[in-house]
N, C-alpha and C positions, 0 to 999 in steps of 0.2 A: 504493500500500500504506500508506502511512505518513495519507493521509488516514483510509483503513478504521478504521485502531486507534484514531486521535483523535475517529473517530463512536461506535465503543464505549466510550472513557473518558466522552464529552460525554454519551452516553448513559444509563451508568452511574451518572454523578452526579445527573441527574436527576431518575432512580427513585428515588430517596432521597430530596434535594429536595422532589420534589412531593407525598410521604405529608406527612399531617397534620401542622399543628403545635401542634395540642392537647398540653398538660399539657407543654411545653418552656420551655426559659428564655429570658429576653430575647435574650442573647446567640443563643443557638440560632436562636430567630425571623428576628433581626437579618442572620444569616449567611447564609441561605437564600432571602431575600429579597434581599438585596445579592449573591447570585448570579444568581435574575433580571433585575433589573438587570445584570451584569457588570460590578459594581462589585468585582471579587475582592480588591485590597487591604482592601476596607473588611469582606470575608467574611472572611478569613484570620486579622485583628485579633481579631475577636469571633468565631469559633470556638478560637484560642488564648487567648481572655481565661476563654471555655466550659471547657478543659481544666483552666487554673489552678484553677478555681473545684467543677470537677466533675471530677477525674481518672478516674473510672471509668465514664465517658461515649462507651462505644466507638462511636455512632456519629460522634461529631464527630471522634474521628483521623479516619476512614474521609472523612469529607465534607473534613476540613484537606487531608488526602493529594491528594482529587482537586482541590480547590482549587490546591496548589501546583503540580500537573500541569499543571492549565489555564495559569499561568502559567508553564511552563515552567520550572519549577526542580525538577528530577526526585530530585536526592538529598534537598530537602527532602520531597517526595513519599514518598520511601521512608522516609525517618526517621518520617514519622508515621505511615503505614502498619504498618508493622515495633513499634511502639511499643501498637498497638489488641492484640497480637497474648496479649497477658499477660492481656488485661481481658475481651476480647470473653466470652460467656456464650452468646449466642442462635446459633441455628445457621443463622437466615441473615445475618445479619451475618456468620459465620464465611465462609459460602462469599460474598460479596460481595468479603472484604478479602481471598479468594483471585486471587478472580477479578483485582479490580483488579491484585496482583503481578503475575499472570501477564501484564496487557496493558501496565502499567508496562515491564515488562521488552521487551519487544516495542516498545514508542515509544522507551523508550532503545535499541534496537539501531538504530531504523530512523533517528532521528535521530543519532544518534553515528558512524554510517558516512556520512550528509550529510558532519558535520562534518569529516571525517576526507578526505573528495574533495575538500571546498571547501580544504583545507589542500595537500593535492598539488598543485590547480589554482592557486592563488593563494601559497602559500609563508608566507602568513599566520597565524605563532603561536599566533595567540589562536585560529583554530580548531582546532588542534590540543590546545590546553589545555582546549577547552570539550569536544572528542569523549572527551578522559578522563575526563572530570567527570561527564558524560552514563556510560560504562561503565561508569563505577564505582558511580553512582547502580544501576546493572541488576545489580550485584556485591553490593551493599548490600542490595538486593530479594529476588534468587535466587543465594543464593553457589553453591547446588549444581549450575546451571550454567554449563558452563564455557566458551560461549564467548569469554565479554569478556577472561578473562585474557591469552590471546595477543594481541590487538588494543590493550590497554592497554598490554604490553610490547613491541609495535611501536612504538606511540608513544611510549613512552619511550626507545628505540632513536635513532629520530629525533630525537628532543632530543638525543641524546649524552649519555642519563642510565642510565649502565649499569646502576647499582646499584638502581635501580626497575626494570629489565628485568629484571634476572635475579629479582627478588622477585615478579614476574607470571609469569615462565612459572614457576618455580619450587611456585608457589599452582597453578598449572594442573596440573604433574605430580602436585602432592599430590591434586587435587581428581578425579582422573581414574583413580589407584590399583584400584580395586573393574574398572573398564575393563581395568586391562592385566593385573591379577591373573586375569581370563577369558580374556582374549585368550591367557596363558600357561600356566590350567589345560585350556582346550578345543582349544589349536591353532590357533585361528582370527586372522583379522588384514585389513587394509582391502585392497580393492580384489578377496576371494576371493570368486567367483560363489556367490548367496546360496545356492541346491541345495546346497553344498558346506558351509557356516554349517552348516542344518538337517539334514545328515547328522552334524555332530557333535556338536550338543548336542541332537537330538530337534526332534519337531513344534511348530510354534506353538500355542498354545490359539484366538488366531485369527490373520488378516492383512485388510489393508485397505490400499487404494489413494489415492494424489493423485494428479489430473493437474491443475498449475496454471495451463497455457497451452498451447496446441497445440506451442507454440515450446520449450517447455522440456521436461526427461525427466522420465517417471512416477516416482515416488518409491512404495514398497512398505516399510510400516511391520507388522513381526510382533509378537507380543508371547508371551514364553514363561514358563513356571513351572519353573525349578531351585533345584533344593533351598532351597526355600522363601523365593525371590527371585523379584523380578518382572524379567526383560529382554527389554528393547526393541529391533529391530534394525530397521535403517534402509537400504534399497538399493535404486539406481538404475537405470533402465535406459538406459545408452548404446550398450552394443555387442550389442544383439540383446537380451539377458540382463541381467538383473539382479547389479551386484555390491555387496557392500557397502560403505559410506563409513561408518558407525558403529555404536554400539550404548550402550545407558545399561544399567548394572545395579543396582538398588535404587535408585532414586527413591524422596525419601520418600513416607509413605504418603498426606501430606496434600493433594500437589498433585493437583490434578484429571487426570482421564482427557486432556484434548489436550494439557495440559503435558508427561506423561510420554510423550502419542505426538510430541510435536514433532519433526519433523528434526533432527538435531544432529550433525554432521562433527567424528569424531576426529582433530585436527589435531598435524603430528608436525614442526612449524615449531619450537615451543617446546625439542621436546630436543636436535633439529642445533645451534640458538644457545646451547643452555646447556654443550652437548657442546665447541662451537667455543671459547667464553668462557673454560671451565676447561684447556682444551688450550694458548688463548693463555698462559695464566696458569702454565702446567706444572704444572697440577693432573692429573696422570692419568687419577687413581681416579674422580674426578668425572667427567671426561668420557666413561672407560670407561661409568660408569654410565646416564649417556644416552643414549648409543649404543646403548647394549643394550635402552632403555627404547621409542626409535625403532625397531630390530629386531622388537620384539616386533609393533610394528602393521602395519611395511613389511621383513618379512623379506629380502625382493628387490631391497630397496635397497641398489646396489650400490656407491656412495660412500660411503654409510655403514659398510658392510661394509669397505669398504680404507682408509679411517680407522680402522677397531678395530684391525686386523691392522697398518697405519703403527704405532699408539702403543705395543702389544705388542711390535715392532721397537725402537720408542727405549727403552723398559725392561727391554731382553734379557732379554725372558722368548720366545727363540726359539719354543720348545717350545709357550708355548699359541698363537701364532703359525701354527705349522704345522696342528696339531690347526685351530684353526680357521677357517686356509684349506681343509683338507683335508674340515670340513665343511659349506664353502659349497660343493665340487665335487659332492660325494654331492649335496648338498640341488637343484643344478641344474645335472647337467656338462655341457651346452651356452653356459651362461654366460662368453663370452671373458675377461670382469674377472677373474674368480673363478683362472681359469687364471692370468693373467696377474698377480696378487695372488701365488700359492704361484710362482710363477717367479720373481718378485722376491724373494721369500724365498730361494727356494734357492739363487740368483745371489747376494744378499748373504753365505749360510753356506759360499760357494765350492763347492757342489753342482752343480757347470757341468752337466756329461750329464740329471741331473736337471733342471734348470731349462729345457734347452732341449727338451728332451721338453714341459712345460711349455709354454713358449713358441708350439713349434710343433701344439703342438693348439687351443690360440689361435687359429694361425691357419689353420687348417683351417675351423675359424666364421667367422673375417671375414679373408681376406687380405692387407685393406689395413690394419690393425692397426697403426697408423704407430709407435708410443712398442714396442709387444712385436717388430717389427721391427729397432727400431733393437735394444733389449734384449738378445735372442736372439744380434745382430753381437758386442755385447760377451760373455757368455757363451762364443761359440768363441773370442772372440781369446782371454781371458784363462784358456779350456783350454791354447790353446794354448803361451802365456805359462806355465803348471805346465810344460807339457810338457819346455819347452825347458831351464826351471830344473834340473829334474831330469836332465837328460841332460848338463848341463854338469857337475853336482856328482857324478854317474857317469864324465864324460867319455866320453860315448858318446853322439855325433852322428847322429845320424839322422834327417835332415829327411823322411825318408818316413811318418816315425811320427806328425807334425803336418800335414803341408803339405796333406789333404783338408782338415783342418778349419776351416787359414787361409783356406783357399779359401772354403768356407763365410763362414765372417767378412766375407770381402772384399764378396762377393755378395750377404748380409745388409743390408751398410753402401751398398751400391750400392745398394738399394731404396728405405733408409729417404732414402738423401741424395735420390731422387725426389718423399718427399712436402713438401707444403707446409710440414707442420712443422718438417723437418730439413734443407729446402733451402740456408738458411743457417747452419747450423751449424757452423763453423767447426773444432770440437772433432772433429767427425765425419770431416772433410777432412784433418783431423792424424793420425786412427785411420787409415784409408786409407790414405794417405799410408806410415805405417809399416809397414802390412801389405806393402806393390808394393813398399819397399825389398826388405823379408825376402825376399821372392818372388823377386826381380830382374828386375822387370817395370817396365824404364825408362821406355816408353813410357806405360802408364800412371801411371808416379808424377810424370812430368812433364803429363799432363794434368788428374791432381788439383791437381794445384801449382797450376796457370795458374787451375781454378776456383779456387780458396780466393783466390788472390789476386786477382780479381774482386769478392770479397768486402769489400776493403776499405772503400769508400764506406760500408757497412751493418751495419757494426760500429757496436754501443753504446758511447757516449763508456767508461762503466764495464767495459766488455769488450776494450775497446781494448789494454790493456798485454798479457793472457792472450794476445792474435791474437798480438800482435806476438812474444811469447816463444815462441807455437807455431811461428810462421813462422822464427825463426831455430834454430830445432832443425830444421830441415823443410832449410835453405841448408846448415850447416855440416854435419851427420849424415847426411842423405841424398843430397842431389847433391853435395855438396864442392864448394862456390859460392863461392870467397873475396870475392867483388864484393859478390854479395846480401847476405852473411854480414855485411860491414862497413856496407853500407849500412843493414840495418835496425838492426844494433849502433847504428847515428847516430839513428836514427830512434825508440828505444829510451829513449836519453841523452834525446834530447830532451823525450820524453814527461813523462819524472822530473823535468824541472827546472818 
C-alpha cells in the first residue's frame, strides 16, 4: 500500500514537471530540471529562492510541497502545500493541491504506523518521535480528520507525557462533536446493524461497495442528505451483516468525493483515557463527561456504564445513581453487569431484600457470576446482622426470624469460596467462619478453620497482619482456643516489631 501512494505522489509531481517551461523563471526552470535529475536538495533551494522572489506563484508551493515529500519530510510538505492555499486562482491547480493533501495524508498515515511498529518492535525512541512528527504533519494537512489525534496521544502516553495526551484526545473529542451530536440526535451508535442506521435517519441518496482482498471484510460506504448536510456512513461486514464502525457528518465542501467516502472508525479509546485521567485526578465532572461522550457511540458498554454509576457513588449523588442503573436494566434486562451495578447500589444504601432480588437475577443469566455471588452472601449476612440488632434493642430473641437467611448467606459464601477468585480469600473464611459459630455448626466451623488456615503460605506479605487479626478472632471468639489464641497473639507481636 504505502508503495501505491508514493507512485501517485511521484506521479503527480511529474505532470506538472513535464508541462512547459516557457515564459518561467530561472529558478522555476532550474527546479524542474534538478528534479529530473533527482537532484531535490538542489530543486527545493531554487523553488524557495522562486517563492521569495515571486510569492504569488502557486505553482511552485505545489511542486516545493511534492519536493519535500519526495524527501520525506512530510510537515515540510504540508507547510507549503497548506500555504498555495490563499494564492492558488486556477482551478486546476486548485484540484491538484487537493489532490496532493489528500495523498499526503495517506503517506503520513501509512508511514507513521511503520514508525510506530518499528518503535514497539525495537523500543527505539526516535521512532517513536519521528511517527509523531509524520501524524502531525497528516494533522497539519487535514485537521478535519480525525484519525491521527488518538495515535498521537498514544504516543505520547508512551513517553509518559500526559499533558500532550490528554491535549490529543482532547482535539479529537473536539474534532468529532458534529459525530456525537448525531449519534445523540438520531439514536444511533457503533457496532448497530447498518438496516437499523437507515431506519432512522432515512434512505441513502446512494451506496457503494469495497472489497479490498478476498481476506478482508467488505466495507459498504452510504452517503445521505439531512437537513442540509452531507453524511457518510461506513459499515462492515463480519457477522453475516453489515454493522456500522462510523460515520463523518459535514465534511467540508472542498474535499473531493473519495476523501469524504474514505473509511474512517469512530474511535472511543480517547474518552475511556480522558475519563480514567480526570477520575485519577478526582476531577469528576470531567470524567463524568467522557463517559457519557463514550456512551453515546458504545451504549452497551458495560465498564463504562459501572464506572458512571462507581463515580455517582463516590459523590453521593445516590439518587442519579439509581435512576441510572435502573436505566441501563430497561435499556437491556438480560445484561448481568447492569443487575449487578443496581445490587451494588442497593447493598451499599442497606436495601439488603432489594439488592438480593438484584443479585439473584444476575444470576439466573450466568450462574457462575463469581464477585454477585460472593455479593449476594454479604447482602443476607448483613440482613441478617439488622435482624438480630433489632431484636436485641426489643429484646426479643428469635432466631427463627433470621436463621433461613443465614443459611442462605452460608450457602452463598460456600459457592463463591469455590471459585477461582474467592478460593483464597481469606476475608471470606472469617465470614463463614462466623456464620457456623451463630449456627452452632461445630463441625463445620472447624472445617473452615482448618481451610483458612491452609491459607497461610498465600497470604500477601501486605495482607499478612488483617489474616492474622482475622484468625485470632476466629481462636479466642469462636472455638475458645486458649493455645491458638496465645500462639498467634506471638505470632502477631512479632509481625509488629
Amino acid at each position: 500500500m504505502k508503495r501505491n501512494f508514493l507512485l501517485i505522489f511521484v506521479f503527480i509531481a511529474f505532470s506538472i514537471i513535464i508541462q512547459s517551461f516557457q515564459c518561467e523563471s530561472p529558478e522555476m526552470t532550474t527546479a524542474k530540471l534538478a528534479i529530473r535529475n533527482k537532484d531535490l536538495d538542489k530543486a527545493e533551494m531554487n523553488l524557495e529562492k522562486e517563492i521569495r522572489n515571486n510569492p504569488s506563484n502557486a505553482e511552485a508551493y505545489i511542486i516545493l510541497a511534492e519536493v519535500r515529500q519526495m524527501k520525506y519530510d512530510f510537515m515540510g510538505a504540508a507547510q507549503a502545500i497548506n500555504s498555495s492555499d490563499s494564492i492558488i486562482k486556477d482551478f486546476r491547480l486548485r484540484i491538484q493541491a487537493e489532490q496532493f493533501k489528500g495523498n499526503l495524508w495517506r503517506l503520513s498515515y501509512n508511514f507513521g504506523i511503520d514508525l510506530f511498529n518499528r518503535y514497539f518492535a525495537t523500543k527505539e525512541i526516535k521512532f517513536l518521535d519521528s511517527a509523531i512528527k509524520v501524524f502531525q504533519a497528516g494533522v497539519y494537512v487535514r485537521p478535519q480528520i480525525y484519525d491521527f489525534y488518538p495515535l498521537i496521544a498514544q504516543a505520547y502516553e508512551v513517553k509518559m507525557d500526559t499533558q500532550n495526551a490528554i491535549k490529543y484526545y482532547t482535539m479529537y473529542s473536539e474534532m468529532i462533536k458534529e459525530e456525537l451530536n448525531f449519534s445523540k440526535d438520531y439514536g444511533v451508535y457503533l457496532k448497530m446493524p447498518r438496516e437499523d442506521f437507515i431506519l432512522k435517519v432515512g434512505k441513502p441518496n446512494y451506496s457503494r461497495g469495497i472489497r479490498f482482498s478476498p481476506e478482508r471484510d467488505s466495507i459498504l460506504i452510504d452517503k445521505f442528505e439531512i437537513k442540509g448536510k452531507e453524511v457518510y456512513l461506513y459499515s462492515s461486514d463480519k457477522v453475516g451483516f453489515f454493522t456500522v464502525f462510523g460515520w463523518r457528518v459535514n465534511p467540508p465542501k472542498h474535499w473531493l468525493n473519495d476523501e469524504k467516502e474514505q473509511p474512517t472508525e469512530l474511535n472511543t479509546t480517547p474518552f475511556a483515557a480522558l475519563a480514567q485521567t480526570y477520575f485519577n485526578r478526582g476531577d469528576y465532572a470531567n470524567s463524568v463527561k467522557y463517559i457519557k461522550y463514550l456512551l453515546l457511540l458504545e451504549p452497551d458498554n458495560s465498564e463504562a456504564n459501572a464506572f458512571l454509576v462507581n463515580i455517582y457513588q463516590l459523590e453521593n449523588k445516590q439518587d442519579e445513581a439509581i435512576k441510572f442503573a435502573q436505566s441501563l436494566i430497561y435499556q437491556d434486562p438480560k445484561n448481568k453487569l447492569y443487575h449487578a451495578i443496581y445490587g451494588d447500589i442497593l447493598l451499599q444504601l442497606g436495601k439488603y431484600d432489594d439488592a438480593i432480588a438484584e443479585y439473584e437475577k444476575a444470576l439466573e443469566i450466568d450462574p457462575n457470576y463469581d464477585i454477585v455471588i460472593r455479593n449476594c452472601a454479604a447482602a443476607y449476612k448483613n440482613k441478617v446482622a439488622i435482624i438480630q440488632k433489632r431484636q436485641i434493642e426489643e429484646n426479643k430473641i428469635n432466631e427463627k426470624e433470621y436463621i433461613g437467611d443465614l443459611e442462605k448467606s452460608a450457602k452463598y459464601f460456600e459457592r463463591a469460596k469455590r471459585t477461582p477468585r474467592f478460593a483464597n480469600d481469606f476475608e471470606l473464611y472469617k465470614d463463614l467462619a462466623e456464620i457456623y459459630f451463630v449456627m452452632n455448626k461445630q463441625d463445620n466451623l472447624k472445617q473452615i478453620v482448618a481451610e483458612m488456615e491452609a491459607l497461610d503460605a498465600l497470604v500477601k506479605d501486605e495482607d499478612r497482619e488483617a489474616y492474622l487479626l482475622a484468625l485470632l478472632k476466629i481462636y479466642s471468639s469462636f472455638l475458645k482456643d486458649e493455645k491458638k489464641t496465645k500462639a498467634i497473639q506471638d505470632r502477631i507481636e512479632n509481625f509488629k516489631k
